[in-house]
N, C-alpha and C positions, 0 to 999 in steps of 0.2 A: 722759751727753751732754756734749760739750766746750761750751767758751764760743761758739767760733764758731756752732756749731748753734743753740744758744742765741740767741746774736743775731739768727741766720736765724730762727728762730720768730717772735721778737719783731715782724723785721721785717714778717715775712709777716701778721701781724696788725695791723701798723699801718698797711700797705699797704693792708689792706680795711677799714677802720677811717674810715683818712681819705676815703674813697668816699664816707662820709655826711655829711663835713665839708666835700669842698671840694665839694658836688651832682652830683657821677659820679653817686652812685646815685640820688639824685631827677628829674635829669635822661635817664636811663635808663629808670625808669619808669616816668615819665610820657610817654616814648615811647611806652610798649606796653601801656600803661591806655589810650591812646588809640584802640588798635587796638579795634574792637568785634566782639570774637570771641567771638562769643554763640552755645555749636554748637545753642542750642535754637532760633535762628532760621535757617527755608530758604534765606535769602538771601545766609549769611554766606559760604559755599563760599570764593568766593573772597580773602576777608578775614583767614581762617583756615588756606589754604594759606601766604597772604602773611605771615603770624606767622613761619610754620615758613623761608622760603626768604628773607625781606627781613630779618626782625630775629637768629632765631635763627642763621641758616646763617654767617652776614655774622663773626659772635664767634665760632664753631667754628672756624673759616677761622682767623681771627686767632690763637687758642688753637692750633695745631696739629694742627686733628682732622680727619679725612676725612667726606665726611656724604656722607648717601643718604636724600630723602624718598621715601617708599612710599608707593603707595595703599594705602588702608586695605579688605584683605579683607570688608568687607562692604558690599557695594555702596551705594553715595550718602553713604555716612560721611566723615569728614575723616579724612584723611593723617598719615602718621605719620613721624618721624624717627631714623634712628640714626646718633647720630656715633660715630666711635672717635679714638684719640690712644693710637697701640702704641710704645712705644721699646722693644722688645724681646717678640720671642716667650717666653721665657724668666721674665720677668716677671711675678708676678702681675696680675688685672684687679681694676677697683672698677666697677660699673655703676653708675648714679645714672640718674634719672628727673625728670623734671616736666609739667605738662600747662600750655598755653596757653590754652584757653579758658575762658570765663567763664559766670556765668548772666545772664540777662536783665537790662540796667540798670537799667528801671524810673525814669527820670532825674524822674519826677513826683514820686514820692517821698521823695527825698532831702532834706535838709535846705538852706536857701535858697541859704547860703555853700557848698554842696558838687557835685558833679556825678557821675555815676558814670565818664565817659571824661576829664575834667579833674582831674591829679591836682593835690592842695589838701592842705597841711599848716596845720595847726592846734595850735600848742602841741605835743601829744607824737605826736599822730596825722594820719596819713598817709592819707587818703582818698581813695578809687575803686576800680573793679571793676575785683578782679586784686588790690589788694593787699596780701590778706591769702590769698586763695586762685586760683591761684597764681603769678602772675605774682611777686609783690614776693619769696616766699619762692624761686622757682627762679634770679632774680635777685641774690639775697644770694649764693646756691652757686656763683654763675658768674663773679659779682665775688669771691671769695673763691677759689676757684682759678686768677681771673688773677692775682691779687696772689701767691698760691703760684708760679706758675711764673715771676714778675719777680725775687722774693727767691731761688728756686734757678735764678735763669740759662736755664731753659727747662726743666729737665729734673725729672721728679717722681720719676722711680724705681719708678716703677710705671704702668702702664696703666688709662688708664681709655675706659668708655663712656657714651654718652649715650644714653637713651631719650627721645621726647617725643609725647607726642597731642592730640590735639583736640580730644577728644570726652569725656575723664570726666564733665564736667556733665552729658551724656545716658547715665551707666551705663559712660564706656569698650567705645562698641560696636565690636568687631573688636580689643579688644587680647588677648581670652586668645587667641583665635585665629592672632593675629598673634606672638603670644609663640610659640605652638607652632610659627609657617613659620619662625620665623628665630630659631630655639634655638644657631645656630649662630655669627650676627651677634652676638649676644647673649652668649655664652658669658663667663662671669666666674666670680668669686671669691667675692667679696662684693657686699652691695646696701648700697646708704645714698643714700635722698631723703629733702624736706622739705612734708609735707601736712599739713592739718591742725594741731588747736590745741596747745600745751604745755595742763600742767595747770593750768595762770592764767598770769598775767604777772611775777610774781615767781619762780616755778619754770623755771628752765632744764628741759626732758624731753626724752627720749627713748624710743620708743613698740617694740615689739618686733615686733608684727601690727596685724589689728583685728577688731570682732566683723563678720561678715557682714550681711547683711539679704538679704529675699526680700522683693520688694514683689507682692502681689496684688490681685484686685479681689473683690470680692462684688457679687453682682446677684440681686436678685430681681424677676422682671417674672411678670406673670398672662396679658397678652396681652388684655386685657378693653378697654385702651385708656383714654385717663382720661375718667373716669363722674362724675357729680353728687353729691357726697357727701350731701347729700338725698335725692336718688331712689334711690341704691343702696347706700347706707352701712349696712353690719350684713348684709345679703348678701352683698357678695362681699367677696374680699380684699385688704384695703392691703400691698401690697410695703413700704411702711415701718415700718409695725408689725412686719411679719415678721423684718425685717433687722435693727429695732433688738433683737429678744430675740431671733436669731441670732449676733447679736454680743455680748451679753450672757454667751454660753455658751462665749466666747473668751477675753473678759476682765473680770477683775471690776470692781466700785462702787469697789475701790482701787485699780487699776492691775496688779494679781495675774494673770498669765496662768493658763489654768484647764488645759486638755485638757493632760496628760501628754506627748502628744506633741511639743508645741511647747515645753514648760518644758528651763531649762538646766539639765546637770548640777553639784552645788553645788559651787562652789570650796572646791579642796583644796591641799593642799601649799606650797610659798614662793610662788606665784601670789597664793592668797589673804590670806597673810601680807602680802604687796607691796602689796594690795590696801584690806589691814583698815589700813593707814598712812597713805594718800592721803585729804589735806583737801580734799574736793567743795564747791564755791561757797565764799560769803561775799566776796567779792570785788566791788568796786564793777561794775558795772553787771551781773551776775551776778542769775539770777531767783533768787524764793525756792522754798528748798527744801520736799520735801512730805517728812518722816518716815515717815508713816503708806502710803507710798505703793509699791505693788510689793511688794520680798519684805523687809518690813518687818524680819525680823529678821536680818537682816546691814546690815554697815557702808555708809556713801554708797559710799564707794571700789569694794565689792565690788555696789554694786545696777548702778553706770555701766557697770564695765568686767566684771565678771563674770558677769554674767546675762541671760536670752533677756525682751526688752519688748516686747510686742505695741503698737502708738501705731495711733490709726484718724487718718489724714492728710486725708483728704478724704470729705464727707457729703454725701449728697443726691439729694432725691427732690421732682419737682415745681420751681417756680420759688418760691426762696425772697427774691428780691428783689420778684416782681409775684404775688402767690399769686394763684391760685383758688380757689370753691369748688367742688373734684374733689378724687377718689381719684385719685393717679398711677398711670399704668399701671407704672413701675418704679424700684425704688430702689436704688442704689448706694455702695458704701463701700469706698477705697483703704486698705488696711494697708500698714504696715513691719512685719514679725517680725525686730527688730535679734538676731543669735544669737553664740553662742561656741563654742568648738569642744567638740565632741561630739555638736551638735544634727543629726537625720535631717532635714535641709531637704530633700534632692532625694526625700524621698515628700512630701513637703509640701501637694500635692493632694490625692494619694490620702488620707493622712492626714486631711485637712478635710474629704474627701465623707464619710469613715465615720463622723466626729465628728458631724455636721453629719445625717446617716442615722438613727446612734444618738440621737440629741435629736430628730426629728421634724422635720429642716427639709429635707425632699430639692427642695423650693424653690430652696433658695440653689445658685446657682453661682460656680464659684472659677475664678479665671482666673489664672496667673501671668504677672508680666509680667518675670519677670528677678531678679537677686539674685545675689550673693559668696559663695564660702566662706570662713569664719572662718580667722582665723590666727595663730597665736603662735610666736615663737621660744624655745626654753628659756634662761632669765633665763642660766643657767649657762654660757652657749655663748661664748667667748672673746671673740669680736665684739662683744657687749655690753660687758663689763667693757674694750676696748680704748676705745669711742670715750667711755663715761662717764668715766674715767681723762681722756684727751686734754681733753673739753670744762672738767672739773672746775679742771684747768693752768689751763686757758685764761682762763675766768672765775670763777677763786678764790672758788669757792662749789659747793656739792652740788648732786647732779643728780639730779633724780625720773625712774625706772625706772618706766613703766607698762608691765605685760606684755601691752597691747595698747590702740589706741586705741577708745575710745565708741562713737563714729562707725564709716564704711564709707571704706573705699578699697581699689584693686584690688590689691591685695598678695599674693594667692592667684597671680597671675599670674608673681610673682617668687618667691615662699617655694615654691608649687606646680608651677608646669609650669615653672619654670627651676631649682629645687631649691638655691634659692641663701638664705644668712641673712640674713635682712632688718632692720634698723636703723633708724626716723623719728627724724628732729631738726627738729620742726614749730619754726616760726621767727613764729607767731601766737598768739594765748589765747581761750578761747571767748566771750567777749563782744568778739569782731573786727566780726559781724555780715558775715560770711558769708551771700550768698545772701537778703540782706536789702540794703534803704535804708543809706547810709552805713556800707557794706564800709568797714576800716580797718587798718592794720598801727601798730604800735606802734614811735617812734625806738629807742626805747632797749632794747627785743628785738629789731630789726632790728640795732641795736650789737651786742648780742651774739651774733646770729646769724652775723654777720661773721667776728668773733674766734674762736666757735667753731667754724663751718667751714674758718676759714684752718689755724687751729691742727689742725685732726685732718686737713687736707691735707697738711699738711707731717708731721706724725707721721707717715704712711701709709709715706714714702718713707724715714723714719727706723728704722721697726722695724715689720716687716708681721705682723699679727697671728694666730696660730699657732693 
């Protein structure tokens, strides 16, 4: 690479750099933490159009890119966006992604000095909903290739597009759908967004897929109605008793998923090796870890990201704030099956009625309410080792390779039905508190979020990755 290029890089990173010095980016947003684009409330409709057409359309324009918001294929959902910015047919594409909405503020519980739509810096962190998921990190990506395109004069040398939606807080309803009508709007090269957390806050990461999850329900109801637990208790049946040793025979006293069916296949090959390397917690505000907990005999690294966890997310049978005394006529329990690729989720049902048949509980009913397929990219795949290389330049330190994230995001949508290699460079750390009281993004990984998105912007147009 010549000196002048050289310089171009530099400056292209100091260009995004100084966003968080002279308040471009705090001032930015907290424009759009403002916005309360909560797709889990009915009301937001038009709150949430107004993201995609007043905030984001407004810097597309400015950047060079053509847009087009679309209704979102499934009816009463929020709308979705695709910009493009072609300097050439001829040219290869980058697609990149972000989603605008957020989950519920919850503004009671936040901490005194914070708010969830007022954003408020405090020392190193940046607080309000949005920014750490995803307003602040799709924000970094957009100040960071405006700064690319000032330091090369307009022009990148390559094409890219934008995807954006509304609705992943509620599952991403109508994106794989929407992926499949417009494979064509869509059509790239490469993928590379930013969701979700690095592996802590001192680790620069880059995430390859993620595990899936199938969320369902269990119910057991008698129809008996709820009865006096005096008058008819030892006759007839509790629905909660039933559900609690129905679920018992899903997952164990340690966290162990039981039935064959729903277990991962054990990691093998540089996956797990990637895997058995990766320091899980200890990290200030980081919970404690359980050893004993799951599949006790592989590493933290390989229980997170390589293995199917059964979690029961919500319990409950009868009013547990005002009891009575009655038998409830039914009891209820929401799971996550977080999985990895290999696992048979779409028998998922059937699978649970036979288990659940075979144990003696033809009681229980299984209701699915939705769920991802797992996804990973082969560590080995160019696209990897190009943008780890870039980021590594960038911020003169190593870069953790997770070959897939913990967590769920709709990736299947870009690795699967657009068949494109997918790339995350999450610009957050898991004690962000996400989807929690006092959401926060971190200055000084939002610094480097910067630098290393400016930097693998400007690489892109330098040497496109083979």
């Amino acid at each position: 690479m010549t000196k002048n290029m050289t310089s171009g890089r530099e400056q292209a990173i100091n260009l995004a750099c100084q966003t968080l010095k002279n308040d471009h980016f705090i001032n930015t947003l907290s424009r759009r933490v403002a916005m309360q684009t909560e797709s889990q409330n009915p009301s937001a409709e038009a709150i949430l159009r107004a993201y995609l057409a007043d905030e984001i359309a407004p810097l597309l324009e400015k950047l060079g890119f053509v847009y087009h918001i679309y209704d979102n294929p499934q009816t009463s959902m929020p709308p979705l966006l695709i910009g493009e910015r072609i300097e050439s047919e001829n040219l290869p594409t980058l697609l990149t992604y972000g989603h605008g909405d957020v989950t519920n503020g919850e503004a009671e519980l936040w901490q005194t000095e914070t708010h969830p739509w007022q954003l408020k810096q405090i020392g190193n962190q940046i607080f309000g909903r949005g920014t750490a998921d995803n307003k602040g990190q799709h924000t970094i990506n957009l100040l960071a290739l405006e700064a690319v395109l000032d330091a090369r004069k307009g022009q990148l040398g390559y094409n890219i597009k934008i995807l954006f939606e509304m609705s992943e807080e509620i599952g991403s309803k109508g994106l794989e759908q929407f992926c499949k009508q417009y494979q064509k709007e869509l059509k790239a090269d490469l993928f590379l967004a930013s969701d979700g957390p690095r592996l802590n806050a001192q680790s620069p990461t880059i995430f390859l897929g993620s595990r899936g999850v199938c969320q369902f329900r269990l119910r057991c109801e008698t129809g008996n109605g709820m009865r006096h637990s005096g008058n008819w208790g030892g006759v007839i049946t509790n629905p909660a008793i039933r559900l609690q040793h129905a679920l018992s025979t899903l997952v164990s006293a340690t966290g162990q998923v039981l039935p064959a069916s729903l277990r991962a296949p054990a990691p093998e090959g540089i996956t797990a090796k990637m895997m058995q390397r990766l320091p899980v917690g200890s990290m200030q505000g980081d919970p404690s870890l359980n050893s004993n907990w799951g599949e006790a005999h592989l590493s933290n690294g390989e229980r997170l990201f390589g293995s199917n966890t059964l979690e029961i997310i919500a319990l409950g049978a009868g009013n547990i704030a005002q009891p009575v005394g009655a038998i409830p006529n039914h009891a209820e329990a929401v799971c996550h099956l977080r999985i990895v690729p290999g696992t048979d989720w779409k028998n998922l049902v059937h699978n649970l009625e036979i288990h659940f048949s075979e144990q003696g509980f033809d009681d229980i009913q299984v209701h699915f309410e939705g769920g991802y397929n797992a996804t990973r990219l082969d560590p080995a795949h160019p696209w990897v080792g190009f943008v780890q290389n870039s980021m590594k330049k960038s911020l003169e330190q190593e870069i953790t390779v997770l070959p897939n994230l913990g967590g769920t995001i709709p990736n299947h949508c870009f690795a699967d039905v657009l068949s494109l290699p997918t790339v995350w460079m999450p610009h957050s750390y898991p004690s962000c508190k996400q989807h929690a009281p006092d959401e926060h993004l971190l200055v000084d990984v939002a610094n480097q979020g910067l630098a290393a998105m400016a930097g693998l912007f400007w690489d892109l147009g330098e040497h496109w990755p083979q």
